[in-house]
Structure formats: C-alpha cells, structure tokens
C-alpha positions in Angstrom: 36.0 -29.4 21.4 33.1 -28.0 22.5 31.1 -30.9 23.7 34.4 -31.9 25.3 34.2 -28.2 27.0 30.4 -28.9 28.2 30.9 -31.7 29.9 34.2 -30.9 31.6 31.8 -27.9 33.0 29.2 -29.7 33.8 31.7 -32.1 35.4 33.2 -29.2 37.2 29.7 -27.8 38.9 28.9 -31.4 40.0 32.2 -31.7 41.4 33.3 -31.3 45.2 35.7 -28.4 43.3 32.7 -26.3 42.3 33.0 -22.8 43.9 29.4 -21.6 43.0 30.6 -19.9 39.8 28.8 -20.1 36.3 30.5 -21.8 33.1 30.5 -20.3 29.9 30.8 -22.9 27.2 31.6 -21.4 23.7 31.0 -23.8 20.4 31.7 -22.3 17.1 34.3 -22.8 13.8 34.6 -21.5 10.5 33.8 -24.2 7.9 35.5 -22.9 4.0 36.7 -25.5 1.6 38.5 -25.0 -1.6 36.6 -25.0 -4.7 34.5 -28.4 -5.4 31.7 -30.2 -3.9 32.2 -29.4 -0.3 32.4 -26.1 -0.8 28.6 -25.5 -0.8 28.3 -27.3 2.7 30.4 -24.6 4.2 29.5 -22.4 6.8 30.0 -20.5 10.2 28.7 -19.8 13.4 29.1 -19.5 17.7 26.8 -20.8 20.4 27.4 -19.7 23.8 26.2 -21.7 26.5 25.7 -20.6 30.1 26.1 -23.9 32.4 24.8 -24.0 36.1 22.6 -25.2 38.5 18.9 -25.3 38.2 18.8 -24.6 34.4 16.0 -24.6 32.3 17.8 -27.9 30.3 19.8 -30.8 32.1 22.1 -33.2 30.8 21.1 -36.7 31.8 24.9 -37.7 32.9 24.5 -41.3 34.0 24.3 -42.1 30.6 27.2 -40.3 28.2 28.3 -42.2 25.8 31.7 -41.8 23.0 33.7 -43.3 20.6 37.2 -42.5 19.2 39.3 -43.4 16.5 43.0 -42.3 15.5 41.7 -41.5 11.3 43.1 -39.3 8.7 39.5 -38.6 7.5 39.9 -34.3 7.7 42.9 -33.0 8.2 44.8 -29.8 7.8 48.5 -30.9 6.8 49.3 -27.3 5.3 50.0 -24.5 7.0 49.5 -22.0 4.5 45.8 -23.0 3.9 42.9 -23.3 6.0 41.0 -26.0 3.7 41.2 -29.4 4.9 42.2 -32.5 3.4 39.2 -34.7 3.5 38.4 -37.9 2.5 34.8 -37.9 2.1 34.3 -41.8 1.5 36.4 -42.8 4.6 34.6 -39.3 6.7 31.2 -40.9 6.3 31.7 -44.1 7.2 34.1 -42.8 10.5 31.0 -40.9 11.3 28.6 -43.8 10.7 30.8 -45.9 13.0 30.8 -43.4 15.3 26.9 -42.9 15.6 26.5 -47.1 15.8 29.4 -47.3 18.7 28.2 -44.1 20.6 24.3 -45.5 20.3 24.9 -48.9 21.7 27.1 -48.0 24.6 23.8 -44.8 25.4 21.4 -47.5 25.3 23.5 -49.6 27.7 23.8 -46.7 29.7 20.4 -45.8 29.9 19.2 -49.4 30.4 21.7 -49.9 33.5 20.3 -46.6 34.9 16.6 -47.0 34.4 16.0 -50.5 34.2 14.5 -50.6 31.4 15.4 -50.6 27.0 15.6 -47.2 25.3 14.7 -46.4 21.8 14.5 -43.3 19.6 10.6 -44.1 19.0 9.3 -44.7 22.6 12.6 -42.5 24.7 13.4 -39.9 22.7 11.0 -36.5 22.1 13.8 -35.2 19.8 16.9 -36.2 18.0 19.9 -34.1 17.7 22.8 -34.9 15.0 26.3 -33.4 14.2 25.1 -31.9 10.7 27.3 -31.6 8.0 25.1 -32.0 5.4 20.9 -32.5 6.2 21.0 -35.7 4.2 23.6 -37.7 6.3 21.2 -36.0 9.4 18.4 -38.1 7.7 20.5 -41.5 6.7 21.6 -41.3 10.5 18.7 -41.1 12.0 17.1 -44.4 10.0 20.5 -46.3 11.6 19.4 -45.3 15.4 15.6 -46.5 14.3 16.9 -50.1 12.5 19.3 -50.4 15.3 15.8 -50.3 17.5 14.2 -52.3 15.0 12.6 -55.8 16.1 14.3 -59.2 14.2 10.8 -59.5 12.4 11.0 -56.1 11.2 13.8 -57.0 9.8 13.2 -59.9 8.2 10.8 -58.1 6.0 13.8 -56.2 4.5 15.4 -59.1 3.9 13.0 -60.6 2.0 12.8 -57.4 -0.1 16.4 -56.4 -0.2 18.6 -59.6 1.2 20.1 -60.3 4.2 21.6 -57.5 6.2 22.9 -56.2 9.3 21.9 -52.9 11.1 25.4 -50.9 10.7 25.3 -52.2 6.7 22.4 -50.6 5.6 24.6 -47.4 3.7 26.1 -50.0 1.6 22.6 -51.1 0.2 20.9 -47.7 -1.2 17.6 -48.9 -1.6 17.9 -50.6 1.6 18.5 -47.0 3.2 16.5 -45.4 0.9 13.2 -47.6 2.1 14.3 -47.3 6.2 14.5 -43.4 5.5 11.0 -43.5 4.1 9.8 -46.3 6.9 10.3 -43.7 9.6 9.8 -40.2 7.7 7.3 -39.4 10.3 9.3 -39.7 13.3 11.9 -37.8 11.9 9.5 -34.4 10.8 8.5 -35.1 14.4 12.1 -35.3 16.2 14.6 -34.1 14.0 13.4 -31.6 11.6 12.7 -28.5 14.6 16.4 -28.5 15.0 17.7 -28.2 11.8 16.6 -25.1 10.4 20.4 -23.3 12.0 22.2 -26.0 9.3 20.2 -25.8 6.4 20.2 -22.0 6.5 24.1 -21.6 7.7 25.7 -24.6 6.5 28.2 -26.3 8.9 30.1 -25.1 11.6 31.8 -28.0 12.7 32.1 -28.1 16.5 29.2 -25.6 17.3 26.4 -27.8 14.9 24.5 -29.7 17.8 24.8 -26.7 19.9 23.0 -24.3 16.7 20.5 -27.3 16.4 19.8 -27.4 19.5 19.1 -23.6 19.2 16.8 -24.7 16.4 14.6 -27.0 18.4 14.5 -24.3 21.7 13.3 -21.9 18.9 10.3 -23.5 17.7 7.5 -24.0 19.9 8.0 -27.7 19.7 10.5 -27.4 23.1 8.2 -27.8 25.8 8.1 -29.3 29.6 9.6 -32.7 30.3 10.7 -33.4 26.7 13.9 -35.3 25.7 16.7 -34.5 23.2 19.2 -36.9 22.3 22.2 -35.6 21.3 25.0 -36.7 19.1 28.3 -34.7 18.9 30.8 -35.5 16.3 34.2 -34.4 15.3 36.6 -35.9 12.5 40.3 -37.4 13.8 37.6 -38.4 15.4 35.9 -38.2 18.4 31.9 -38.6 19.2 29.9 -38.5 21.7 26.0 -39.4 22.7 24.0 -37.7 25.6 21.0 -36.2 26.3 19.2 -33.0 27.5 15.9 -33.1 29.1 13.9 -30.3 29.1 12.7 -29.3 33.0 10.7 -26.0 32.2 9.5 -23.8 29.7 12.5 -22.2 27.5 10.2 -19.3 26.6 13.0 -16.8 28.3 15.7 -18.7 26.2 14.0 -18.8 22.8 13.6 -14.8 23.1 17.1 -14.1 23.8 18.4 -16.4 21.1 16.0 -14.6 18.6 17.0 -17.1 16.0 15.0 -15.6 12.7 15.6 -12.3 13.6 19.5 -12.7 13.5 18.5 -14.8 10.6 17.4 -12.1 9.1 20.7 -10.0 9.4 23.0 -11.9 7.2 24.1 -10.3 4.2 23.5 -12.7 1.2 26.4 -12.7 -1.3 26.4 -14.2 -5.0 28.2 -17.4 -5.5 31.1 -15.1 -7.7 31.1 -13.1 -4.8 31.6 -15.4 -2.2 34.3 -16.8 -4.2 36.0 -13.7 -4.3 35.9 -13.2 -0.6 37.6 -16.9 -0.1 40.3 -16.5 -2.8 41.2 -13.3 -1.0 41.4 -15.1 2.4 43.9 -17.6 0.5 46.2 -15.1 0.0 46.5 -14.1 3.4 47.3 -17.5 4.2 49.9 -18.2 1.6 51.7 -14.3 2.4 53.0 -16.3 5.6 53.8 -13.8 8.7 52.2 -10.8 6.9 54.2 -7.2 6.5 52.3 -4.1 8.1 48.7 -4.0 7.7 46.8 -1.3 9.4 42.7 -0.5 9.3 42.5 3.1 9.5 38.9 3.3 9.0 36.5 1.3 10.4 34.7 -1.6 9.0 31.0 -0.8 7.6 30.3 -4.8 6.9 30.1 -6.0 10.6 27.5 -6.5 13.0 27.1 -4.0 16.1 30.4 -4.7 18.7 32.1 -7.0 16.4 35.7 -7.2 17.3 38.2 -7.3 14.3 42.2 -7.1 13.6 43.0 -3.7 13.5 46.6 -3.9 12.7 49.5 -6.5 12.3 53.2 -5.8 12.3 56.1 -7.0 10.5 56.5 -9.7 13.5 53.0 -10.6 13.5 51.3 -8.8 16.5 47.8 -8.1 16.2 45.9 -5.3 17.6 42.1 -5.6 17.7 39.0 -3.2 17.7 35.9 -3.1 18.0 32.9 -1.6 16.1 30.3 0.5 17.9 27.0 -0.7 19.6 25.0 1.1 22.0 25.3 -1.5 24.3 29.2 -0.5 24.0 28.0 2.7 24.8 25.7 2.4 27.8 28.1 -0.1 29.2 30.9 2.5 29.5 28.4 5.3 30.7 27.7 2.6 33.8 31.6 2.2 34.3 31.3 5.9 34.9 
C-alpha cells in the first residue's frame, strides 16, 4: 500500500494533471501475532514522506519493476482477531519469488535505459529490503548477488555443493549459508546502515523500506550521488523493485527524522507485560461492536499530540482526542 501510494504520487507530479501541490505519502501498520514464533518479530511504526519536485532523493522511474501473485500466504479470515493466518513456509518462498521476478525485470529495465548491465556490486551504493525478520534481509541479499554472479563463479559452488540454479539456493543451506558469507562485506557496506529501524522495532509491514530507508538517511553513510535499491514487499502478494538516488546532502532530513533520539523514547515493556497488553487488545476484538466506553481522564502513556479514542457508543461511533504538546499550543495561539 504504501509503495503503491508513492508511486501513484510521484506519477501524479510527473503528470500533465499536476497542479503544483505537494504529496504526502504515509507508510505504517501495526504488526501483533498471537502467541508463538512470530510473535517476537512483531512490531509498529509510520513514515511520512513529503513527495515533490527538486527533492533531496529521486526515484529513478524508467526502471520500476513488480511482481504479483493471487496467494493465501498471510491472511486475516476472522473478523474478531487482528492476528493473521500465515503460512510461514509458503510466505518465504512467495517472497523469494518475489525478489528473483522483481530483480530480473529492474535489471532489464535499467539495461534498456542505460545501455549497459546492472548489478548490486558495481550499480548499487545501498540495498533496501522489505524486512520481516533481519535474517531473510541477509539470505535475500546473497540471491540479488548469485543472480549477478558469473557462470564460473558458479561452477565453483557446484563443485562444492552440486549443481544448482540461482533462485534454488534456499533449498541447499550450506549452499546459502557459504553465498551469505561470500559477500558479507558488501552487505555491512550496503545493507546494514538501513536496518537499525527493524532490528530495534521489529516489523511494520507496509512502512519497512520506508523506516530503512530512514535508517540509511540517518547514518552518515547517505551522501551525494549514492544509489539505493529498493525492494517493497507485501503478502497476497504484491512487490515491487525501484530505486532512489541520492542528489544532495540529506543533512536537513537526517535532523528532522532524529532517528535515536525517538529511539530513545520508547517505553520498554517485559515480555509478561507485553503479553498482557495484547491479550487485552483480544478482547476488544472478540466484544464485537463494543457497548459505551468513555476516557474521562486523559492518557499519561502517549507521546506529546498523540490522538486516541476518546469514546465509543453503543452503535460504534468514535470520538477522538488528542493529548497535549506545546506545538498544539503555539499552533492555536498563531490561529489567534
């Protein structure tokens, strides 16, 4: 959704339609699974993106590639539950699918527009992946570099670990295991200054590229005439492959996102207490249309100008508030 959202923007401004406005692209979900393995992967977060002209980061758009598949792999069948179904197994490989199709038709792309090959080692400054989990961030990024990888490179595989094909490695774990290590360099180098969002928040499904991509503008790796590629992934599923090229310094950018400082601002919960806060949210959900709840004091455990549900009545209408900032406050004594 919201990669869908940022190119339909970008699509927009380039368009004869464009009346000189801005865009506002906003990328974020709430990832909670019911009690198991996933459950640790979880996590939340929002990026908002301000799209225009003359930014400080361009998507290259002559070369977008996706992929889409009709697939049960994450699903939410019932409506008294936000936890998915998934089918871990089947999510991997849809995603694995998705990264070879979406990788071939960019370097197609990018061939036809620049006359000449791409690939992640010569092309590509930095490396951007949907990020469930850091560890199929890492096993993706050894695909992109075997799919690169010259038929005498891999040859010596073969002789090591038998005959393969580039989209097969996953099935072969030492196979993997050894292309991971191969190109451990380049991926400190490209990958790792845009994870640090993921591994510290978990996932958050539809805004993860966009949080990573925070990542990389906040270290001080981000710099003039650098390129990112991008991949955007969504179970059902849908994917996409692009990529951002940095045309000046982001130094303006990295201190508004102040990325350690809000960091720094979470509130950090024990596991028993975490799982307390989820089973309540359960019941919520299973109550169905809830009877009359009403907030009459106001929340102490939210950030400054965080909007929450004050009240819902017996047919379900919410009212909302917010909770106080002094930017609240000095944007109503302007209004004055």
């Amino acid at each position: 959704g919201g990669t869908s959202a940022l190119l339909n923007a970008v699509n927009w401004i380039e368009s004869s339609s464009w009346d000189g406005r801005y865009a506002i692209v906003v990328a974020g979900d709430i990832a909670v699974y019911e009690q198991g393995p996933a459950r640790p992967t979880g996590g939340a977060g929002v990026v908002a993106m301000l799209v225009g002209p003359h930014a400080p980061i361009s998507l290259e758009t002559k070369q977008i590639a996706s992929h889409m598949e009709h697939v049960y792999d994450f699903y939410k069948p019932h409506m008294d539950s936000e936890y998915p179904v998934v089918d871990g197994k089947l999510s991997n490989d849809c995603y694995m699918r998705s990264i070879d199709s979406c990788y071939s038709r960019y370097k197609f792309l990018y061939e036809k527009a620049n006359e000449k090959p791409f690939s992640v080692e010569n092309d590509s400054d930095f490396v951007i992946l949907h990020s469930p989990y850091t560890k199929l961030v890492q096993k993706s990024f050894a695909r992109l570099c075997i799919a690169d990888s010259t038929p005498e490179d891999r040859q010596k595989l073969s002789e090591e670990f038998g005959e393969f094909e580039p989209t097969t490695i996953h099935k072969n774990r030492d196979l993997e295991k050894a292309v991971m290590d191969l190109h451990k360099e380049k991926f400190t180098q490209s990958v790792s200054p845009g994870l640090l969002v993921s591994q510290e928040c978990g996932n958050m499904y539809t805004g993860s590229v966009y949080a990573s991509l925070c990542s990389l503008i906040s270290s001080q790796d981000a710099k003039l005439d650098k390129r990112a590629l991008v991949f955007s992934y969504g179970s059902g599923s849908a994917a996409s492959m692009f990529s951002l090229r940095f045309n000046r310094g982001v130094d303006k950018m990295r201190t508004a996102i102040n990325l350690q400082n809000r960091l720094s601002q979470r509130t950090k919960l024990t596991p028993e207490e975490y799982t307390q806060r989820l089973s309540e949210r359960e019941q919520k959900y299973k109550s169905g249309v809830p009877t009359q709840i009403i907030h009459n004091e106001k929340p102490t455990n939210m950030f400054p100008g965080t909007y929450y549900v004050k009240s819902i009545d017996p047919l379900g209408r919410r009212q909302y508030a917010r909770t106080f900032s002094t930017g609240i406050l000095r944007a109503a004594r302007y209004l004055r």
